[in-house]
TORFI-739373 format. One line per field, with one value per residue (C-alpha): residue number from 1; residue in three letters; x, y, z. Coordinates in Angstrom, 2 decimals. Layout:
TORFI-739373
seq c(NUM  ...) .
type c(ala  ...) .
u c(X  ...) .
v c(Y  ...) .
w c(Z  ...) .
end
This chain:
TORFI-739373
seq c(1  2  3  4  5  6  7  8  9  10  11  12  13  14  15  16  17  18  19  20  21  22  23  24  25  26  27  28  29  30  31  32  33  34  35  36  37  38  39  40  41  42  43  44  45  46  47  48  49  50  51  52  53  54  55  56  57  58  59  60  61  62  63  64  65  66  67  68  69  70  71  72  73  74  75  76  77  78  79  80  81  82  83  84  85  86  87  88  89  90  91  92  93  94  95  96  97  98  99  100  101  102  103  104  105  106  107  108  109  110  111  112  113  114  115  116  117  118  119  120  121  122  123  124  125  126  127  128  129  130  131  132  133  134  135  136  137  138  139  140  141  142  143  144  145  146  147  148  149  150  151  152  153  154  155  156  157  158  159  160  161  162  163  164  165  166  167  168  169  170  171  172  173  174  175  176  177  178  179  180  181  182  183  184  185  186  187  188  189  190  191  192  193  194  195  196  197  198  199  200  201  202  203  204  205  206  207  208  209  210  211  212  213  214  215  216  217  218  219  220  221  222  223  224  225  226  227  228  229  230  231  232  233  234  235  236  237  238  239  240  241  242  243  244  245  246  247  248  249  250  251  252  253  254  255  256  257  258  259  260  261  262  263  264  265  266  267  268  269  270  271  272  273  274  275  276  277  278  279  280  281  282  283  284  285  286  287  288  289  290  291  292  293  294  295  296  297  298  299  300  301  302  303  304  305  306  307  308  309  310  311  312  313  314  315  316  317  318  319  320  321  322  323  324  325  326  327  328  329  330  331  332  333  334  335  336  337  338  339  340  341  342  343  344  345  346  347  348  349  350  351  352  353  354  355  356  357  358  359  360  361  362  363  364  365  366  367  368  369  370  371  372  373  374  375  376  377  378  379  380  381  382  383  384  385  386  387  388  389  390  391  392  393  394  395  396  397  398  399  400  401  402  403  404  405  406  407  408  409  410  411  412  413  414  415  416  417  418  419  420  421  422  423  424  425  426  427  428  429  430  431  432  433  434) .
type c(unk  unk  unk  unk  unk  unk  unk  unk  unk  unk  unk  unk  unk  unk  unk  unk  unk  unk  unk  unk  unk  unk  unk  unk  unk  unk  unk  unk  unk  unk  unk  unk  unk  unk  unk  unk  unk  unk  unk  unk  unk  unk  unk  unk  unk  unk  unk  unk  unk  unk  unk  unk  unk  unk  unk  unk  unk  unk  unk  unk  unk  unk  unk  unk  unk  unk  unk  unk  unk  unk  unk  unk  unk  unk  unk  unk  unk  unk  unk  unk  unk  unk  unk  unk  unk  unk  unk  unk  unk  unk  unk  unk  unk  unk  unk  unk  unk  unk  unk  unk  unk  unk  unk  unk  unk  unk  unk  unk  unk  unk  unk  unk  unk  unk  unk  unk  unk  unk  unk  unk  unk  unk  unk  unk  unk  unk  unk  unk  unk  unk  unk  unk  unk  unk  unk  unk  unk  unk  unk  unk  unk  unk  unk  unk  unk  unk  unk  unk  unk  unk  unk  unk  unk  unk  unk  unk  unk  unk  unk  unk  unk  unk  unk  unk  unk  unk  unk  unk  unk  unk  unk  unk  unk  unk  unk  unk  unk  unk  unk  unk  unk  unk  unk  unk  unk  unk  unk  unk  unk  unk  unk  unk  unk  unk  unk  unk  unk  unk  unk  unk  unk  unk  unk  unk  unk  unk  unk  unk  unk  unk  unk  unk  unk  unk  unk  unk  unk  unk  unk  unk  unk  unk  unk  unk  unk  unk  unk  unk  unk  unk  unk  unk  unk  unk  unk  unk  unk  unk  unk  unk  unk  unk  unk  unk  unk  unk  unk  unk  unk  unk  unk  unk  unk  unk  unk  unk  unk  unk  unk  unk  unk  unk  unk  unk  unk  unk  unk  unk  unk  unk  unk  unk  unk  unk  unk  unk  unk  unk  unk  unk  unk  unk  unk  unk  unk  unk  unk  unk  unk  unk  unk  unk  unk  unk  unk  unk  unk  unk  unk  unk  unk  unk  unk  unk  unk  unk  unk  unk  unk  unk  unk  unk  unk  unk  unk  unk  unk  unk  unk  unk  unk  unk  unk  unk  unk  unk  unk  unk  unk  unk  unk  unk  unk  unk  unk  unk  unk  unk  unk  unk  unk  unk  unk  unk  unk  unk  unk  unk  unk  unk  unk  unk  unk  unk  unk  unk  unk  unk  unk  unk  unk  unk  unk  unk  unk  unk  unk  unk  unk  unk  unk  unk  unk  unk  unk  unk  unk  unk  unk  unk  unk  unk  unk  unk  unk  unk  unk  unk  unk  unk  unk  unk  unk  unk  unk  unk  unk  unk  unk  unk  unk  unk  unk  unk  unk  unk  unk  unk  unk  unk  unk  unk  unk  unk  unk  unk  unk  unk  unk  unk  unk  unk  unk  unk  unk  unk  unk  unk  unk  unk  unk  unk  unk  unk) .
u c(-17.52  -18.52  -15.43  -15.23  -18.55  -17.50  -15.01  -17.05  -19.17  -16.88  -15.27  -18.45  -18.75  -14.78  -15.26  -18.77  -19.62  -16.40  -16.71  -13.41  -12.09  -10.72  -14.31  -15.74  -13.03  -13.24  -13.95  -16.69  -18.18  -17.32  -19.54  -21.32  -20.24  -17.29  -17.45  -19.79  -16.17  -13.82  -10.56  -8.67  -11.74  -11.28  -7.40  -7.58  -10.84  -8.19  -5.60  -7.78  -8.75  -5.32  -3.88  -6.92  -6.92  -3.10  -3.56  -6.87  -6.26  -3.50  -6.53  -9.43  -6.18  -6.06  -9.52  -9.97  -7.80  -9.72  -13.49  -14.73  -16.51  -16.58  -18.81  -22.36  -22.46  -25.38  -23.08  -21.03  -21.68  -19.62  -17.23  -16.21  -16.46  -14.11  -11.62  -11.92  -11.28  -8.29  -6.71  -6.56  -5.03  -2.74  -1.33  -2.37  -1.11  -4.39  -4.69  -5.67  -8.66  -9.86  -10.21  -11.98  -14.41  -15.51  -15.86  -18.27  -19.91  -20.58  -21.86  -24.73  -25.71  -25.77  -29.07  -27.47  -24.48  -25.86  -26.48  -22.42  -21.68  -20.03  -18.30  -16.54  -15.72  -14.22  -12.08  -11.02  -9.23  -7.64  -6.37  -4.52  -3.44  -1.85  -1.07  2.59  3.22  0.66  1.70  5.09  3.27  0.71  3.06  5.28  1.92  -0.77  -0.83  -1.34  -3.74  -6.75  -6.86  -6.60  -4.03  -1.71  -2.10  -1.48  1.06  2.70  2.09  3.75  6.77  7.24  9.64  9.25  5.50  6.44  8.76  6.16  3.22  5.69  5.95  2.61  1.98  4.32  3.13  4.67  6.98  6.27  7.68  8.04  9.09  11.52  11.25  14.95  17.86  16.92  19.97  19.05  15.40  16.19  18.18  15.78  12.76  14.54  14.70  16.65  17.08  16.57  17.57  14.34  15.77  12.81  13.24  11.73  10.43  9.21  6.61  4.44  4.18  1.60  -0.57  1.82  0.92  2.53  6.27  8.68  8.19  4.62  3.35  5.97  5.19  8.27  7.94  4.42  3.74  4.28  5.62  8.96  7.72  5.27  7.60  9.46  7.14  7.89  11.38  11.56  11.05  14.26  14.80  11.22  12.38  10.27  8.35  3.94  3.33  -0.19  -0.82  -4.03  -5.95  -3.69  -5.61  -4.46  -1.86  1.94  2.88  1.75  3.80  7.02  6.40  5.55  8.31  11.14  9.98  7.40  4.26  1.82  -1.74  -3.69  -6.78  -8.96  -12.38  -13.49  -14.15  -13.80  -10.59  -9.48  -10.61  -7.92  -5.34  -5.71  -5.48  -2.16  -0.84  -1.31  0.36  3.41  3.04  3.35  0.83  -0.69  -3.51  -6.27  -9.19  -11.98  -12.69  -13.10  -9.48  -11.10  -13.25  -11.20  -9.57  -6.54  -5.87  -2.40  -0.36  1.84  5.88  4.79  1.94  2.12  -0.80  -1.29  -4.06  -6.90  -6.17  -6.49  -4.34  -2.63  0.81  -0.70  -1.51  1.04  -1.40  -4.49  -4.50  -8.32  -7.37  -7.11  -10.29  -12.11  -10.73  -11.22  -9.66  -12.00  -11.37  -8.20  -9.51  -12.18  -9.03  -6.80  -8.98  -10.03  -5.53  -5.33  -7.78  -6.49  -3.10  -4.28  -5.75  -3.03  -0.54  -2.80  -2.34  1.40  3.78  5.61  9.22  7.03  6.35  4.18  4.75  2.24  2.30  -0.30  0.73  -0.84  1.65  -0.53  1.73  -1.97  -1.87  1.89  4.28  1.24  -0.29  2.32  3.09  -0.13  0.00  3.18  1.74  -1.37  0.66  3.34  4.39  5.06  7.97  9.52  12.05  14.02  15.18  18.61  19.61  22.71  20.58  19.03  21.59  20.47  16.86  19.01  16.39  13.96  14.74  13.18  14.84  12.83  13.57  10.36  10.39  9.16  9.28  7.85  6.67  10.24  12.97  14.88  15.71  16.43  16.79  14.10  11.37  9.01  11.61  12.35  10.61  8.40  4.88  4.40  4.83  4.94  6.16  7.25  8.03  6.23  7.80  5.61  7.67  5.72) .
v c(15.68  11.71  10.73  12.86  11.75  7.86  8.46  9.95  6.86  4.58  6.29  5.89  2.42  1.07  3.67  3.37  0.03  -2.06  -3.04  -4.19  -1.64  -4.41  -5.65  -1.95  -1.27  -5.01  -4.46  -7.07  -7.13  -3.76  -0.82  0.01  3.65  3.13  1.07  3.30  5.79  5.57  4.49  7.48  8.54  5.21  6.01  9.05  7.29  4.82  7.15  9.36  6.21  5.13  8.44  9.18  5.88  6.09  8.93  9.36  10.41  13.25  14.90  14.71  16.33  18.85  19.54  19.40  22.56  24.13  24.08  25.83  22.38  19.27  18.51  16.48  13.04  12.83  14.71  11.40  12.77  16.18  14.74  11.89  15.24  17.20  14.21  13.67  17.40  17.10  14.36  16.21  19.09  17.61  14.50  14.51  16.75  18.61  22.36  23.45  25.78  22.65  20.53  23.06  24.27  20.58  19.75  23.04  22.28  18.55  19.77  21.61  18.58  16.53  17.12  15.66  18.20  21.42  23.57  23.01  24.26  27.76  25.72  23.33  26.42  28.46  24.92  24.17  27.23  27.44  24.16  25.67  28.89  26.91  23.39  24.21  25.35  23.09  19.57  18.99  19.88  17.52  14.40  14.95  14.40  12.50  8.99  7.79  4.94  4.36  3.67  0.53  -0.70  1.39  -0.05  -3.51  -2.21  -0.68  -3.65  -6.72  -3.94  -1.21  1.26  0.25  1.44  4.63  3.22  0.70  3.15  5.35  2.50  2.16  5.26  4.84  3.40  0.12  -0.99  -4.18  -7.63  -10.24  -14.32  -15.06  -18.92  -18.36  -15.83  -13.10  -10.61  -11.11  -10.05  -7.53  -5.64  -6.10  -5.02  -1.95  -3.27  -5.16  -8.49  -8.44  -10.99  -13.70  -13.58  -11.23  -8.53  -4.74  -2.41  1.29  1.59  0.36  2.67  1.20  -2.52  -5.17  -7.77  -5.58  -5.75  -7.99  -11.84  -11.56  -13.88  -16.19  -16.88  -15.93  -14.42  -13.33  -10.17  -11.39  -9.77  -10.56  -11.48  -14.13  -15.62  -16.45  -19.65  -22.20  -21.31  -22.87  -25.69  -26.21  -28.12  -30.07  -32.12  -35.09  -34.27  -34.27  -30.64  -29.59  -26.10  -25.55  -22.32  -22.08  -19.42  -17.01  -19.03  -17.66  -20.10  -23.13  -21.54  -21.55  -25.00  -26.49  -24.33  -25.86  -29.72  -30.40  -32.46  -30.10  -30.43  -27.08  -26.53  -24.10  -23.47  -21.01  -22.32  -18.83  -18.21  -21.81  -20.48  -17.38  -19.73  -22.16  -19.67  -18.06  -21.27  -22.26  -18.38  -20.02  -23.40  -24.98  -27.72  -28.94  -31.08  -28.43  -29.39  -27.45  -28.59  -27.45  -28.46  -28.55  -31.88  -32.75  -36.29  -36.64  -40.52  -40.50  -38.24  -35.59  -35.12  -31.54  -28.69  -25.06  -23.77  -20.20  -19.54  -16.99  -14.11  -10.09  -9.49  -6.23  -6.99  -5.49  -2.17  -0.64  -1.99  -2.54  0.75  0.21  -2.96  -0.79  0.74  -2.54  -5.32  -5.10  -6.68  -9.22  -10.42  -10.93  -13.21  -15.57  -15.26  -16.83  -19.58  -20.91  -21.03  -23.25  -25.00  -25.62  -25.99  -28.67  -30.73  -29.83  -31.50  -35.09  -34.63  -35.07  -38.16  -38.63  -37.03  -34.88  -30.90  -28.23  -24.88  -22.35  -18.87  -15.80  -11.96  -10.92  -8.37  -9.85  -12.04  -13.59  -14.97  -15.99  -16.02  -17.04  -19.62  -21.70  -22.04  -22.82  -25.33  -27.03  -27.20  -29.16  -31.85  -34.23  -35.95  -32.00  -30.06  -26.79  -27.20  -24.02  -21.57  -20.78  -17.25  -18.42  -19.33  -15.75  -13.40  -10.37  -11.14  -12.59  -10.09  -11.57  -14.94  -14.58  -16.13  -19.25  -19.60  -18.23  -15.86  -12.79  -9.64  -6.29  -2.99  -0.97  -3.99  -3.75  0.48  1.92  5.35  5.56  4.42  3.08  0.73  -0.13  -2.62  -6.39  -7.38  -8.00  -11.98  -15.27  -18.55  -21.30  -24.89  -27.65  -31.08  -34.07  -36.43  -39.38) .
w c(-8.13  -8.55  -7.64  -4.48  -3.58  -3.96  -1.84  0.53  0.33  0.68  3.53  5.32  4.66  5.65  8.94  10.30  8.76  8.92  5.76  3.85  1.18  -1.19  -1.67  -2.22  -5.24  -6.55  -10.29  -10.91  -7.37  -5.69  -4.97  -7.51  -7.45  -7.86  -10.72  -12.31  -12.30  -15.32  -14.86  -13.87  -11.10  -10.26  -9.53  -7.86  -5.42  -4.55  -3.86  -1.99  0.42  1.04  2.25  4.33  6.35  6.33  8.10  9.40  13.30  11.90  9.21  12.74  14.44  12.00  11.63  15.82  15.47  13.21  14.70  17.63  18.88  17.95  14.92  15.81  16.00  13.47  10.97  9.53  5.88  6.88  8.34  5.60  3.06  5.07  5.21  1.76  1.12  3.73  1.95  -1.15  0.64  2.82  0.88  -2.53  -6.01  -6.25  -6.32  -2.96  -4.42  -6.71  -3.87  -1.76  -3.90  -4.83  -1.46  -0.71  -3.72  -2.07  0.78  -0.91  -2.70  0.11  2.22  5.65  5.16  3.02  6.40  6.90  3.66  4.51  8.11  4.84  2.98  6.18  7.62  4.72  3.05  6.92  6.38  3.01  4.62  7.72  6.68  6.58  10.09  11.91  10.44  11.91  14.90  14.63  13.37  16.50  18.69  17.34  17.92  14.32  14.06  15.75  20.06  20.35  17.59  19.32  22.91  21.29  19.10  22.39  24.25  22.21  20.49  23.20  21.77  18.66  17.82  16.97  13.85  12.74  12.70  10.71  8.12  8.21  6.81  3.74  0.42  0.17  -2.69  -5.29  -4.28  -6.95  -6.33  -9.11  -10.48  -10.70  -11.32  -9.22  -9.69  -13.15  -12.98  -10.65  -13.41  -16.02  -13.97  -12.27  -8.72  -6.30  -4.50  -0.60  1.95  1.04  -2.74  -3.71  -6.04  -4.91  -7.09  -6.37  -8.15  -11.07  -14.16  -15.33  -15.14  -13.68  -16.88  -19.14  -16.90  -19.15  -17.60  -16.94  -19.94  -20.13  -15.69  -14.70  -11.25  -9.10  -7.19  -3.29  -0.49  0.49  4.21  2.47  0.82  3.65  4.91  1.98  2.55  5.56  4.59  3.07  0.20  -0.49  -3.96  -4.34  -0.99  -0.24  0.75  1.53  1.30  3.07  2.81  -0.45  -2.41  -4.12  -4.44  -4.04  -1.85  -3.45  -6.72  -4.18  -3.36  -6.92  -8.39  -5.74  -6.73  -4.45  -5.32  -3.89  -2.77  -2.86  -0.75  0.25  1.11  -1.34  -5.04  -6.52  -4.81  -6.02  -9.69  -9.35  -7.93  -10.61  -13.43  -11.72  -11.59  -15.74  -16.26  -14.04  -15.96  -12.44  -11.18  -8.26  -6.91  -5.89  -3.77  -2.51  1.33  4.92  6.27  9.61  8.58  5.52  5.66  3.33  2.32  3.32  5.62  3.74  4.58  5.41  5.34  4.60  7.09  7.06  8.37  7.88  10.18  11.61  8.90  10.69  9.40  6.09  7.37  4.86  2.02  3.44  5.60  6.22  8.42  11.88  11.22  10.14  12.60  16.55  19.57  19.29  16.05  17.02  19.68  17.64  14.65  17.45  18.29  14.89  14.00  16.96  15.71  12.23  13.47  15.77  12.69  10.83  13.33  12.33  8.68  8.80  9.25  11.97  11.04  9.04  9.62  9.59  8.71  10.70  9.43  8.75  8.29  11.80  14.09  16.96  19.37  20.34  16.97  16.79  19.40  22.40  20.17  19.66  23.52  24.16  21.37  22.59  26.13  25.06  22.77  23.67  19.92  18.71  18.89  17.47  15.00  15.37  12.29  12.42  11.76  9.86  7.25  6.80  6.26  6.04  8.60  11.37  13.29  12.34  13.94  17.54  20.25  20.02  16.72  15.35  12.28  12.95  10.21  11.22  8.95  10.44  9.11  6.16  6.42  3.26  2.61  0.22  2.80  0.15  -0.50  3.17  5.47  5.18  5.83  9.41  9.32  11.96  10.92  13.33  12.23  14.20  14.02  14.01  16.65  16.86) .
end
């Protein structure tokens, strides 16, 4: 019952509020009901959040069919219960029966929801009876994701929204950089090497500092999309790379581990705290400075900068499902400003010859492919350094025609379609010409 009435709560809070669902399960910081849970409520909360916003507009599909009108406005608490309850019954390995009776049994003890006790009881053991014969119904025509991530989706990928909302509701697998020798950690960890020289795992059977390699800093969880920034920078022995807005600190691992003498900064000093301790597990260094990049002054220009740059974050949908139901259109629009104007002061902080490396894990073309024109319009000693798809076998699809990189949710098919597919990720590579 606590658990189901956490999630509940938290429900509420990612759907109605906005509020972000990695800060609500944060173990120090998070809500505090939550943290309250023990470790395997804590588990199953999680789990039960995931599916539901993975698949949120298929469960008020469901539960459209199964009500005579629409429940009342006022009646948030009954309807985060019932979604809850849905969850179980739909996506989860709970007895049908358990998760019905809890959820009645939450209804009673909620005050805003008690008078809809017997409507929980009577929609939800219909669910049970006819789940089998009314999903493939429903996943054939519900749109799912919320209204307006779809239009954009449709908008910038035509044809291909329907495969990335499909991605987006698979659990994703676990990327890891290798310091070196992937094939070789790739055996030993169960998994395999794709195109960026990652290594892909399922699944996690248990807490990711007990895999073999862990202690000694031999690899760090990343996606295989994010990983594909520092790469393009090519080889970066002996070279000044600045890796602004560096935390939690992946990238500036790529860089340090490839030869680079790297300058980490960010604005946030407890962010800077996690990326220095990842960095003494990887016994890798760099210089790490806390600072505003949009009024910090380095000393002397750098031979390149890793910028990527705070954004909507909706090539992450796959982990961060809550992202559609958190972020709006304009987010996306005040996001897209404040890149252009980091990438703007970025430009300054390099030598001429030198380049910068503009990234961020948004699907949004506003925030990619659209800011760099516009960026390229406004400055004449800039230029775009085009990636070659020769040098990505295996992603030569993800090379645009400009020579941009960009990886969507529905690349990399594998049967198994945890293990298919990338973060949705833009990288371009701006040239410093005079």
């Amino acid at each position: 019952m606590q658990a189901r009435q956490a999630a509940a709560r938290l429900l509420a809070a990612v759907v109605d509020r906005r509020v972000s669902l990695d800060g609500l399960l944060d173990p120090v910081n998070g809500n505090r009901a939550f943290r309250d849970l023990s470790a395997p409520d804590q588990a199953l909360v999680k789990a039960i959040l995931l599916a539901t916003l993975r698949h949120r507009p298929l469960i008020e599909a469901f539960i459209g069919r199964l009500v005579d009108r629409p429940l009342p406005d006022g009646a948030r608490s009954l309807t985060h219960i019932l979604h809850v309850a849905a969850t179980q019954i739909l996506y989860l390995d709970i007895p049908d029966h358990a998760a019905v009776d809890i959820a009645v049994e939450q209804a009673m003890r909620d005050p805003r929801a008690r008078r809809f006790a017997s409507l929980v009881n009577a929609v939800l053991r219909r669910m049970t009876r006819e789940k089998a014969h009314i999903m493939p119904v429903l996943r054939s025509s519900t749109v799912n994701a919320p209204g307006w991530f779809a239009e954009r989706l449709q908008a910038a990928y035509g044809d291909r929204t329907e495969a990335l909302l499909q991605a987006h509701a698979t659990e994703p697998a676990i990327d890891f950089t290798v310091k070196s020798d992937p094939a070789a950690w790739a055996a030993r960890l169960g998994g395999v090497v794709l195109p960026t020289g990652s290594v892909r795992i399922a699944r996690l059977d248990g807490p990711v500092t007990a895999l073999p390699g862990f202690a000694e800093g031999a690899w760090w969880v990343q996606d295989a999309a994010a990983s594909i920034p520092a790469r393009l920078f090519g080889d970066v022995g002996g070279q000044r790379i600045a890796d602004l807005c560096a935390a939690p600190g992946g990238k500036t691992a790529q860089l340090a581990a490839a030869g680079a003498t790297v300058t980490a900064v960010d604005l946030s000093k407890n962010r800077l705290k996690r990326l220095a301790d990842n960095l003494d597990r990887l016994r890798l260094k760099a210089d790490i400075v806390q600072a505003d990049i949009l009024t910090w002054a380095p000393e002397t220009p750098f031979d390149g900068i890793l910028l990527d740059v705070p954004c909507s974050s909706t090539g992450t949908v796959r982990r961060h499902p809550d992202i559609p139901w958190t972020k709006t259109p304009a987010d996306i629009d005040k996001l897209a400003d404040l890149q252009e104007r980091m990438l703007l002061k970025a430009i300054g902080m390099v030598r001429p010859g030198g380049r910068v490396v503009f990234s961020n894990c948004s699907l949004d073309p506003m925030e990619g492919e659209d800011l760099i024109r516009r960026v390229l319009d406004v400055r004449s000693d800039i230029a775009r350094s085009p990636v070659d798809p020769a040098d990505w076998p295996g992603l030569e699809q993800a090379v645009t025609a400009e020579g941009d990189i960009r990886t969507t949710p529905d690349m990399l098919p594998e049967d198994n379609p945890v293990m298919a597919g990338l973060d949705g990720f833009f990288a371009s590579v701006i040239a410093r010409v005079s």
